[in-house]
Backbone and ligand atoms as CSV (ligand in chain L), in Angstrom:
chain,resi,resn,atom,element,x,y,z
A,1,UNK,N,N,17.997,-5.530,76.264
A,1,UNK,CA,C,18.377,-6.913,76.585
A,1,UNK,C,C,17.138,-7.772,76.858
A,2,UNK,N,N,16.404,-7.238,77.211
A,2,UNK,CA,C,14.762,-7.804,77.668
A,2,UNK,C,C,14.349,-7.359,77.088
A,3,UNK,N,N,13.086,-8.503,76.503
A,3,UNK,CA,C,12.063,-8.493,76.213
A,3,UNK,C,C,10.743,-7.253,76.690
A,4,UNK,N,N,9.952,-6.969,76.146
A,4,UNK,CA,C,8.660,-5.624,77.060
A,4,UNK,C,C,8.090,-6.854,77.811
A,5,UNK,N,N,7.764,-7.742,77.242
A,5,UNK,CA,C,6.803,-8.867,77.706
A,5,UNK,C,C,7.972,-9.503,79.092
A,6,UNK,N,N,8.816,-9.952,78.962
A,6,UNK,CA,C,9.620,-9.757,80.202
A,6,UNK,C,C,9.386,-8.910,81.423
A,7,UNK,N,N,9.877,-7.499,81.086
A,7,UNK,CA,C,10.025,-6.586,81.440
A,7,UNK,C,C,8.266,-5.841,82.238
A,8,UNK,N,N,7.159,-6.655,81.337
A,8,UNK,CA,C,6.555,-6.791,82.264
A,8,UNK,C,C,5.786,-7.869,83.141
A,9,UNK,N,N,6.069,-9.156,82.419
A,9,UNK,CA,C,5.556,-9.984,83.934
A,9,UNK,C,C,6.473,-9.540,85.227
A,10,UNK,N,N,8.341,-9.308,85.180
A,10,UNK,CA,C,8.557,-8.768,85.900
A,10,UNK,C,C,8.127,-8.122,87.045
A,11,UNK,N,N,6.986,-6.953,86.433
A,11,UNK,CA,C,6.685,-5.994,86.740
A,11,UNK,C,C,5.653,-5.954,87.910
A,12,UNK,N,N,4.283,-7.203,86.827
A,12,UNK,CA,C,2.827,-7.236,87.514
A,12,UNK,C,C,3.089,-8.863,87.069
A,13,UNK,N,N,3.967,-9.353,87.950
A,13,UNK,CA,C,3.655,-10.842,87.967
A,13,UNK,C,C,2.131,-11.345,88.074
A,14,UNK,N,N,1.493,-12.252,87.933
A,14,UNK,CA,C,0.581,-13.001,87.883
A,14,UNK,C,C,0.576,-14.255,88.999
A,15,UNK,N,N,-0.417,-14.426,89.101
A,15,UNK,CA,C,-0.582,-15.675,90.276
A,15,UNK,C,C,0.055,-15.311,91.220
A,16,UNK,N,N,1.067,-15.005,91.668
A,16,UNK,CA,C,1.899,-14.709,92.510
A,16,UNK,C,C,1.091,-15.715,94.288
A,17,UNK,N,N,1.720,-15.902,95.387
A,17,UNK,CA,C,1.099,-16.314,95.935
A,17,UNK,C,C,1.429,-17.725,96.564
A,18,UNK,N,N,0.558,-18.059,96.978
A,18,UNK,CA,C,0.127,-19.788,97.611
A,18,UNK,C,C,-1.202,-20.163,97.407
A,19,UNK,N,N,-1.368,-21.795,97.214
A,19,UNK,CA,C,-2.829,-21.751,97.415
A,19,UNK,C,C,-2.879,-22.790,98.754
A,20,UNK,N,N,-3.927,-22.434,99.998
A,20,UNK,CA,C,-4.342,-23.353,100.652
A,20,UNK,C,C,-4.856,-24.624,100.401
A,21,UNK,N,N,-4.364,-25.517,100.722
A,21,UNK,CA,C,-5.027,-27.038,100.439
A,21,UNK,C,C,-4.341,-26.981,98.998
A,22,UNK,N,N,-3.562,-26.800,98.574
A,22,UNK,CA,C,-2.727,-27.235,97.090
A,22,UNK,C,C,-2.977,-28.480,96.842
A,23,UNK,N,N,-3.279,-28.723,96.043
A,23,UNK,CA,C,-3.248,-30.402,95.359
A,23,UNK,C,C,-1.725,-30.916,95.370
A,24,UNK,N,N,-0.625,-30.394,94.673
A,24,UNK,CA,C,0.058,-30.080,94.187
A,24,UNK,C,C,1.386,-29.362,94.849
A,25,UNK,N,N,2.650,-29.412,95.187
A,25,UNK,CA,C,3.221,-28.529,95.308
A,25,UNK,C,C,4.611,-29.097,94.633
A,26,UNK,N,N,5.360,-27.785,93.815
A,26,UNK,CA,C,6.504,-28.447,93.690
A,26,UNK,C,C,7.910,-26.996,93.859
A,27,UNK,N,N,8.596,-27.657,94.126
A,27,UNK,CA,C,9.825,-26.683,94.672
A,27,UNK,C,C,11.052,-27.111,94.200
A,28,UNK,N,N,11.748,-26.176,93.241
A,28,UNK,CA,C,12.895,-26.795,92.776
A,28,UNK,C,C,13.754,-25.644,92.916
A,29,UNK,N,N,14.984,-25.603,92.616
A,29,UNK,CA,C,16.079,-24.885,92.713
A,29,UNK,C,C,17.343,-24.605,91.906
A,30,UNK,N,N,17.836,-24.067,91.975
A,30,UNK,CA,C,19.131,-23.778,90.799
A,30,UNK,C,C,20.425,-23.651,91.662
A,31,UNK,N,N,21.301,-24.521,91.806
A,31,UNK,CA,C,22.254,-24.542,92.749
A,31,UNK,C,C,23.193,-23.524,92.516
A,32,UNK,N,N,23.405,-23.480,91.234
A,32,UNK,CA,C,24.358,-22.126,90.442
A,32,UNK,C,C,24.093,-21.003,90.888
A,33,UNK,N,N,22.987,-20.118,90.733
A,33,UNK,CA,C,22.707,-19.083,90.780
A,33,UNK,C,C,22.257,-18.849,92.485
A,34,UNK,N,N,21.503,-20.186,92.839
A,34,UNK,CA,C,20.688,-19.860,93.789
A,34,UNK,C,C,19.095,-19.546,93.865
A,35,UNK,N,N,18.384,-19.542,93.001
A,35,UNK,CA,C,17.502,-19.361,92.642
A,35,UNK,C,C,16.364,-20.221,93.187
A,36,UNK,N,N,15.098,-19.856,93.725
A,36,UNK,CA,C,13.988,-20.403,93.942
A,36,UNK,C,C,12.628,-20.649,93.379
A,37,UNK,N,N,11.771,-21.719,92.862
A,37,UNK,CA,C,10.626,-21.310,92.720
A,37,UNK,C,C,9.763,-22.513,93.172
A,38,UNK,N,N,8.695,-22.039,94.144
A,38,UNK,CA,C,7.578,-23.107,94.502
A,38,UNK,C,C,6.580,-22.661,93.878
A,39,UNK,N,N,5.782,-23.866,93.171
A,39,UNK,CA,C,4.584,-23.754,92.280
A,39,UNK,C,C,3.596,-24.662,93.238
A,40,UNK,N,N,2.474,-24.387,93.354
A,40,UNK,CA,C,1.150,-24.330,93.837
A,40,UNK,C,C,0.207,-24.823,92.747
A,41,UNK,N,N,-0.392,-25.893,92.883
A,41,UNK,CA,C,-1.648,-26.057,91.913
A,41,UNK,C,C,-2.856,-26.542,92.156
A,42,UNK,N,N,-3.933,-26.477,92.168
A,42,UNK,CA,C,-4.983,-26.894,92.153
A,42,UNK,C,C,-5.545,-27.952,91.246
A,43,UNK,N,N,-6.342,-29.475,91.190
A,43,UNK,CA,C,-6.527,-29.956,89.959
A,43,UNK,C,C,-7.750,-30.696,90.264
A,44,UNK,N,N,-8.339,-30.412,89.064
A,44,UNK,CA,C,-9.929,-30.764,89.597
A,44,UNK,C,C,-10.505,-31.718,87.832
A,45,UNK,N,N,-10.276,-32.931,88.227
A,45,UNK,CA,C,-11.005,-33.761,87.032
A,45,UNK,C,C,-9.541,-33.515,85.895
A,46,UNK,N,N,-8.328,-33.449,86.582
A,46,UNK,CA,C,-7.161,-34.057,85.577
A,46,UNK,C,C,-6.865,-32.180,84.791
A,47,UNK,N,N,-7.627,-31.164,85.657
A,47,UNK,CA,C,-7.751,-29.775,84.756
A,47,UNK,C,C,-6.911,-29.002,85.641
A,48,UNK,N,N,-5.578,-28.181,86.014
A,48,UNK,CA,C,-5.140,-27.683,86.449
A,48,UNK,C,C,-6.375,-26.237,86.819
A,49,UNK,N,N,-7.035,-26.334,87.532
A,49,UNK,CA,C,-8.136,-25.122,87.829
A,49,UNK,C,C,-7.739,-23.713,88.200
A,50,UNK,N,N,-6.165,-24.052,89.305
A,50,UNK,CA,C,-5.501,-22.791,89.771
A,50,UNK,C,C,-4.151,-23.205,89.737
A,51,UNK,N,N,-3.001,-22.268,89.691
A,51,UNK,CA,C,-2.236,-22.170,89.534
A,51,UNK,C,C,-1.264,-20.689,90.372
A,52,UNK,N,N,-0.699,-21.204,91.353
A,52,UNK,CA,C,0.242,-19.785,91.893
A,52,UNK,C,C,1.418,-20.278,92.381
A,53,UNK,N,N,2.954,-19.440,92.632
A,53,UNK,CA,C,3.973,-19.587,92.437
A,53,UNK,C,C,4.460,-18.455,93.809
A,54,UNK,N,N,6.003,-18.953,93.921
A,54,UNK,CA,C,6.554,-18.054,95.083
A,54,UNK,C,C,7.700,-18.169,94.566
A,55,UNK,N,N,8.152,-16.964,93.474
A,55,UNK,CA,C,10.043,-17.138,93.379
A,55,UNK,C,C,10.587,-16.881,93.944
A,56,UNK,N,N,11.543,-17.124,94.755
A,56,UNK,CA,C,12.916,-16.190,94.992
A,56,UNK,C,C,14.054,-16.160,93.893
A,57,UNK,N,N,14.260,-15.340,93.591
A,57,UNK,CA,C,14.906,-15.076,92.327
A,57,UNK,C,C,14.874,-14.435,91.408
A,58,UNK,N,N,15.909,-14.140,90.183
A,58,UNK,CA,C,15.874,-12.933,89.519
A,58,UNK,C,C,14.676,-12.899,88.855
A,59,UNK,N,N,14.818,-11.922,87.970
A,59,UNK,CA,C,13.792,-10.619,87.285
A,59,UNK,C,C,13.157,-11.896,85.827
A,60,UNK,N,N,13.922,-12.842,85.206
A,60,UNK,CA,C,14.015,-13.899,84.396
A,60,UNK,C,C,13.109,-14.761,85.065
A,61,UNK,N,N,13.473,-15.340,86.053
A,61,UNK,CA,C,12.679,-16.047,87.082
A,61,UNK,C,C,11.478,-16.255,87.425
A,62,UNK,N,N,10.893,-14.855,87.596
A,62,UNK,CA,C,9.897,-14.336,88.102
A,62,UNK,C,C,9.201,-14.129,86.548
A,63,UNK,N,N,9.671,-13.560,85.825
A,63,UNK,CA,C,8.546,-13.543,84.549
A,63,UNK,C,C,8.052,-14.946,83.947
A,64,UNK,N,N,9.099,-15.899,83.991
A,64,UNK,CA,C,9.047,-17.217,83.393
A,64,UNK,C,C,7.661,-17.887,84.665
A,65,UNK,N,N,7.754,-17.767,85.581
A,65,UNK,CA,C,7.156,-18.513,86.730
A,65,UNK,C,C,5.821,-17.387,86.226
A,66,UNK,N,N,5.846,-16.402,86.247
A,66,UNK,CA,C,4.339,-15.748,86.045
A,66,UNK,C,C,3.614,-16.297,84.582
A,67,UNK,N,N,4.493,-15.966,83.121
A,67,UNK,CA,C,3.935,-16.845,82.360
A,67,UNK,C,C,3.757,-17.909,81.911
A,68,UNK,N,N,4.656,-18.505,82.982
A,68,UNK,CA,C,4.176,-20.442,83.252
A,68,UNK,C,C,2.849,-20.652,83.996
A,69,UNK,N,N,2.644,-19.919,84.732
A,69,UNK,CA,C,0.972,-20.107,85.265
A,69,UNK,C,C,0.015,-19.916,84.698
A,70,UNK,N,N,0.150,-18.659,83.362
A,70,UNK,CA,C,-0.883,-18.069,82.854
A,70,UNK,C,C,-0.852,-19.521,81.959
A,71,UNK,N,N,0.226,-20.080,81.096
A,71,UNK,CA,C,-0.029,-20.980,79.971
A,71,UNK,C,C,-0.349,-22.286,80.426
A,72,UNK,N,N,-0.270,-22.330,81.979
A,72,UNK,CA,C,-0.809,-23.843,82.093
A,72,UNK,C,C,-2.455,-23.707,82.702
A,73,UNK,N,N,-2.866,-22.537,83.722
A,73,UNK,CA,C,-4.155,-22.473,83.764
A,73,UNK,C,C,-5.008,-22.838,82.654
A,74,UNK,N,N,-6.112,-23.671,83.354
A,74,UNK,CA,C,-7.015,-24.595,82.180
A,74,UNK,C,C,-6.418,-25.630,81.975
A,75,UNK,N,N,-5.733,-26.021,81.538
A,75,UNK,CA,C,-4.873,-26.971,81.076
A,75,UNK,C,C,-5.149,-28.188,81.692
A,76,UNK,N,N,-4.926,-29.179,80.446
A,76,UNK,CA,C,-5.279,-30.955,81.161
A,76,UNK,C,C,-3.967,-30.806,82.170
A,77,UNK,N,N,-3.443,-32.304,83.091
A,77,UNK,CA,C,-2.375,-32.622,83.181
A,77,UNK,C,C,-1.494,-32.923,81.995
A,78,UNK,N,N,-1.850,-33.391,80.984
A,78,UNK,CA,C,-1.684,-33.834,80.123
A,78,UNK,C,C,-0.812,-32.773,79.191
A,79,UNK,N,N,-1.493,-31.501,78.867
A,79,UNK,CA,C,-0.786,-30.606,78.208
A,79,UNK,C,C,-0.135,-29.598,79.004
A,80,UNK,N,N,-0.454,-29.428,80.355
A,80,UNK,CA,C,0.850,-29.114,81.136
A,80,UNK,C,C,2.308,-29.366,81.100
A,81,UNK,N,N,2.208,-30.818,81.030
A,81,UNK,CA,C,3.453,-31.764,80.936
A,81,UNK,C,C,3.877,-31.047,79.473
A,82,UNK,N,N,3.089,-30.900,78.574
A,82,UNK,CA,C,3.699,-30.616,76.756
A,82,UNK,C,C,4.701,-29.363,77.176
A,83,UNK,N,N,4.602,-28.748,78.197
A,83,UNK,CA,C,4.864,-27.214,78.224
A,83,UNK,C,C,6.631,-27.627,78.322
A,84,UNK,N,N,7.291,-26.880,77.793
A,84,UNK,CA,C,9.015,-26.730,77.935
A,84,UNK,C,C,9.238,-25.466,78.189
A,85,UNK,N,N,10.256,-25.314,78.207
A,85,UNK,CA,C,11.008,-24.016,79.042
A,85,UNK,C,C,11.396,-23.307,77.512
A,86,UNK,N,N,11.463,-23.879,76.427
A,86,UNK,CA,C,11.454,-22.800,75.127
A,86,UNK,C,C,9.569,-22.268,74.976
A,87,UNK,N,N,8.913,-22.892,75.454
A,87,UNK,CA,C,7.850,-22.638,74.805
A,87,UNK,C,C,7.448,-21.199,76.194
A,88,UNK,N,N,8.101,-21.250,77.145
A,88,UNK,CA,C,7.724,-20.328,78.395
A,88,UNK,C,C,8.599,-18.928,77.622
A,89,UNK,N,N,10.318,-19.600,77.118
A,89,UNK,CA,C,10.949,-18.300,76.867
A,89,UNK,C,C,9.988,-17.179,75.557
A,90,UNK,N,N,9.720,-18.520,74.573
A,90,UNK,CA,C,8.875,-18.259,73.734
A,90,UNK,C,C,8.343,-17.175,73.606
A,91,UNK,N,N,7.029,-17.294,75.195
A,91,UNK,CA,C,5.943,-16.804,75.242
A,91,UNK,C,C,6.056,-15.330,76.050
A,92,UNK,N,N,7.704,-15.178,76.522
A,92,UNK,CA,C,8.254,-14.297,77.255
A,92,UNK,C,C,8.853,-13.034,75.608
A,93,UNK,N,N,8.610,-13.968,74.577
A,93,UNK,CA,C,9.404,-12.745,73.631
A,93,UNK,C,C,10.934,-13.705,73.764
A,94,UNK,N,N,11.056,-14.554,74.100
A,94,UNK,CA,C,12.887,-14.391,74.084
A,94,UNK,C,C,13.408,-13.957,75.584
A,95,UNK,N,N,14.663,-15.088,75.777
A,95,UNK,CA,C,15.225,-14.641,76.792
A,95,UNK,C,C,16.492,-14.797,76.462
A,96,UNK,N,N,17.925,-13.855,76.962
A,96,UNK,CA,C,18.952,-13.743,76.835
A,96,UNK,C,C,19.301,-15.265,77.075
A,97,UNK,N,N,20.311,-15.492,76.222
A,97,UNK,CA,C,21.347,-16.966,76.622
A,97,UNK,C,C,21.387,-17.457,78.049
A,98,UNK,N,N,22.108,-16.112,78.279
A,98,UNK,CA,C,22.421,-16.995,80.236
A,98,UNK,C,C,21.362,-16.828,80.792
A,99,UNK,N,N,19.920,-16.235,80.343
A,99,UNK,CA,C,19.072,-16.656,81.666
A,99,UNK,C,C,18.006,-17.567,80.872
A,100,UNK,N,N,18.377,-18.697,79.790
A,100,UNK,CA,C,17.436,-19.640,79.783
A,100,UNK,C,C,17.485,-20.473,80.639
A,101,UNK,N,N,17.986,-20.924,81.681
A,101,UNK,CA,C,17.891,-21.600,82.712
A,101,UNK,C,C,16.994,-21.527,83.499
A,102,UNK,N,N,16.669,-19.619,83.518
A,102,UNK,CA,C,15.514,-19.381,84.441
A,102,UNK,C,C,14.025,-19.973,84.173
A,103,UNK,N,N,14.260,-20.374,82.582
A,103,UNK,CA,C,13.119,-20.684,82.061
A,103,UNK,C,C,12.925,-21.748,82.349
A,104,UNK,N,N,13.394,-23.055,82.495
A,104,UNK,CA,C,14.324,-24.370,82.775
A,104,UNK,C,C,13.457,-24.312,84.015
A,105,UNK,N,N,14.000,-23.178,85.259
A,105,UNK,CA,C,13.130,-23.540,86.094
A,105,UNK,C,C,11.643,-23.934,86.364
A,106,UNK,N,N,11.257,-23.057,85.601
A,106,UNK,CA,C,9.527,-23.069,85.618
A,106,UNK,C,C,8.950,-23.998,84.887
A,107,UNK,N,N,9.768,-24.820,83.863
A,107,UNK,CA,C,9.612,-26.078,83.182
A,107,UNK,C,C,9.706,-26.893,84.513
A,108,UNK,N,N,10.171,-26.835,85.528
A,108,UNK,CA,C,10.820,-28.648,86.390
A,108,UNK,C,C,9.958,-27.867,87.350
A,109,UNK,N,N,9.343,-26.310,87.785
A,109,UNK,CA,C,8.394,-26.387,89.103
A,109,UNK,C,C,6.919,-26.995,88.586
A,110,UNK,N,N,6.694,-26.749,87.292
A,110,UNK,CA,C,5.324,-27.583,87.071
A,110,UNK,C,C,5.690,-29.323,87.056
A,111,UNK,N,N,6.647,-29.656,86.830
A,111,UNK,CA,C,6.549,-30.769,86.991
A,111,UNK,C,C,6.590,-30.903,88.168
A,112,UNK,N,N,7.161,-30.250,89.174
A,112,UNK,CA,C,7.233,-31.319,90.664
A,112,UNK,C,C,6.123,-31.045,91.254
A,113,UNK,N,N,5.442,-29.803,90.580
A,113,UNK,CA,C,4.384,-30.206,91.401
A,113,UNK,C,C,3.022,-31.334,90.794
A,114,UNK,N,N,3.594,-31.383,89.612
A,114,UNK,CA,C,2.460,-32.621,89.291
A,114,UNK,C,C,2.820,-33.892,90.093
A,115,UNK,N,N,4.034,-34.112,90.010
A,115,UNK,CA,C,4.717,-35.308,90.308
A,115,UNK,C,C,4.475,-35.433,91.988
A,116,UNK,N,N,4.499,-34.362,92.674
A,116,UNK,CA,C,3.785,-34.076,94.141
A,116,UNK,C,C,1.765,-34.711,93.778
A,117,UNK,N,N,1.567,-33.982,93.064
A,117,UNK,CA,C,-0.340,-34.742,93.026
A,117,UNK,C,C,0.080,-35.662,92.616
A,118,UNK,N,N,0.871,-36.638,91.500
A,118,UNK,CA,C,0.730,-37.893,91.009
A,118,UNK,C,C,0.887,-38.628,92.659
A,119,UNK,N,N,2.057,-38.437,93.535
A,119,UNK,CA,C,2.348,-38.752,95.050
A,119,UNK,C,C,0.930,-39.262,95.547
A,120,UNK,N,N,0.901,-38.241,96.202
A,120,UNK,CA,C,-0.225,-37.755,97.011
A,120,UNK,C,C,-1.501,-38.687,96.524
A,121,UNK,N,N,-1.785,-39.095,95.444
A,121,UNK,CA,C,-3.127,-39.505,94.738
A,121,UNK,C,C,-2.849,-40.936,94.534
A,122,UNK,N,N,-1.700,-40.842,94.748
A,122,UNK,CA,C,-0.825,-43.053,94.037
A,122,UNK,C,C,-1.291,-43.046,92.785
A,123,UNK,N,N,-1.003,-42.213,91.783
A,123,UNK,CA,C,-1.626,-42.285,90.356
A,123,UNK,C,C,-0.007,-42.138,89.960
A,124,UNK,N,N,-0.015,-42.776,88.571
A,124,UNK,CA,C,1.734,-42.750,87.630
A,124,UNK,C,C,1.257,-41.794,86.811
A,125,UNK,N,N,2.050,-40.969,87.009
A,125,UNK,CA,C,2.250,-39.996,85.238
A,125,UNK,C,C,3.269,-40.520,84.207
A,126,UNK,N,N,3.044,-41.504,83.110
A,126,UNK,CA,C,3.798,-41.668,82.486
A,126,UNK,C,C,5.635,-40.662,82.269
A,127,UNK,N,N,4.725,-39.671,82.180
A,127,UNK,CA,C,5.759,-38.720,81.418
A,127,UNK,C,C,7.038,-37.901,82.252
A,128,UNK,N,N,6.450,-38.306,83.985
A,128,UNK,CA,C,7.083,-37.917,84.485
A,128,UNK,C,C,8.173,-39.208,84.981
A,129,UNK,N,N,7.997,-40.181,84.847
A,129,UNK,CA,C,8.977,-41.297,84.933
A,129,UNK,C,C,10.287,-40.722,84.968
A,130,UNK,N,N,11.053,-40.987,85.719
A,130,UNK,CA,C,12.461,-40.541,85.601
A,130,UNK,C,C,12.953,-39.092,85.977
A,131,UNK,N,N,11.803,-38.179,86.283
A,131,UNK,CA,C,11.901,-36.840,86.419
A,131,UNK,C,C,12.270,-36.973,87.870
A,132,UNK,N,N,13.403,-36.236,88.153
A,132,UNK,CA,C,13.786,-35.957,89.402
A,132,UNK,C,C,14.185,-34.284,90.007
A,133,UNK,N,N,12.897,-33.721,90.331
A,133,UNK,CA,C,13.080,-32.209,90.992
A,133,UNK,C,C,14.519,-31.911,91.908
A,134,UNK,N,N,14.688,-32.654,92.373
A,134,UNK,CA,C,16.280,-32.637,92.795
A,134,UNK,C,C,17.712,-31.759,91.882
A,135,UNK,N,N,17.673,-32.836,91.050
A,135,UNK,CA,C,18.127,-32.923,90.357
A,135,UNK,C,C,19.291,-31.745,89.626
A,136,UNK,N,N,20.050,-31.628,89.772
A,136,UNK,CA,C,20.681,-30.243,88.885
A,136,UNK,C,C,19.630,-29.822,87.537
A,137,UNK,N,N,19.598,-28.210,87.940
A,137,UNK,CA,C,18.609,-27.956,86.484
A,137,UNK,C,C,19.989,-27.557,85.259
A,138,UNK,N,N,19.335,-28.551,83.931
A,138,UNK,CA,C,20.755,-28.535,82.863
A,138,UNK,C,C,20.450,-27.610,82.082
A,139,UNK,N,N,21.276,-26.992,81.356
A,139,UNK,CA,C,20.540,-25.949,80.547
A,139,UNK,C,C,20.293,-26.498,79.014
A,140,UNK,N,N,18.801,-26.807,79.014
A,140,UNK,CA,C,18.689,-27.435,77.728
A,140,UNK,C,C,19.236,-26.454,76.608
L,1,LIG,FE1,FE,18.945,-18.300,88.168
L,1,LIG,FE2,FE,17.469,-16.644,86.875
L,1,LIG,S1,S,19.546,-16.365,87.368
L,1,LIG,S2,S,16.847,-18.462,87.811
């Protein structure tokens, strides 16, 4: 049913963690399932420098949130934002139907936490206009 590549961010998640002094923080949720994930970022000259995450939540969850950190480390703000939740399942090998949502998540924790530094800095991110971390996550 899983992916190996699943089966192992699962395993040896990545980033895992908090960072002190975060630039960045964003925390969103899945009311359905219940599900958690806070993303942590660091950003230095518009470059996401660090990147770490705290899921609560399933095994889907947790891999999507580990290889959402690996694919946005380095990364402008700019091509962070490009990132979607197919391009995370993508990079996971594929994820079963009912848990693309989980992927969904880790698409809307990088945004809130940009949308937390856009805050924090009084800078507009175009792209995040209208984005609301709140929000019910839909299953694209
Ligand atoms: Fe909800 Fe995976 S079951 S995030």
């Amino acid at each position: 049913m899983y992916s190996e590549i699943v089966m192992e961010h699962f395993q040896n998640p990545r980033n895992v963690g908090e960072i002190e002094n975060a630039d960045g923080i964003g925390e969103v949720g899945n009311p359905k399932c219940g599900d958690i994930m806070k993303m942590y970022i660091k950003i230095e000259d518009n470059v996401i420098v660090d990147v770490k995450f705290k899921t609560f939540g399933c095994g889907s969850a947790i891999a999507s949130s580990s290889m959402t950190t690996e694919l946005i480390k380095g990364k402008t703000i700019k091509e962070a934002l490009q990132l979607t939740n197919k391009d995370v399942a993508q990079a996971l090998g594929g994820l079963p139907p009912v848990k693309v949502h989980c992927s969904v998540l880790a698409e809307q924790a990088v945004k809130a936490a940009l949308l937390d530094y856009s805050k924090r800095n009084n800078i507009i991110i175009e792209e995040l206009e209208g984005f609301d971390p709140t929000e019910d996550v839909h299953h694209h």
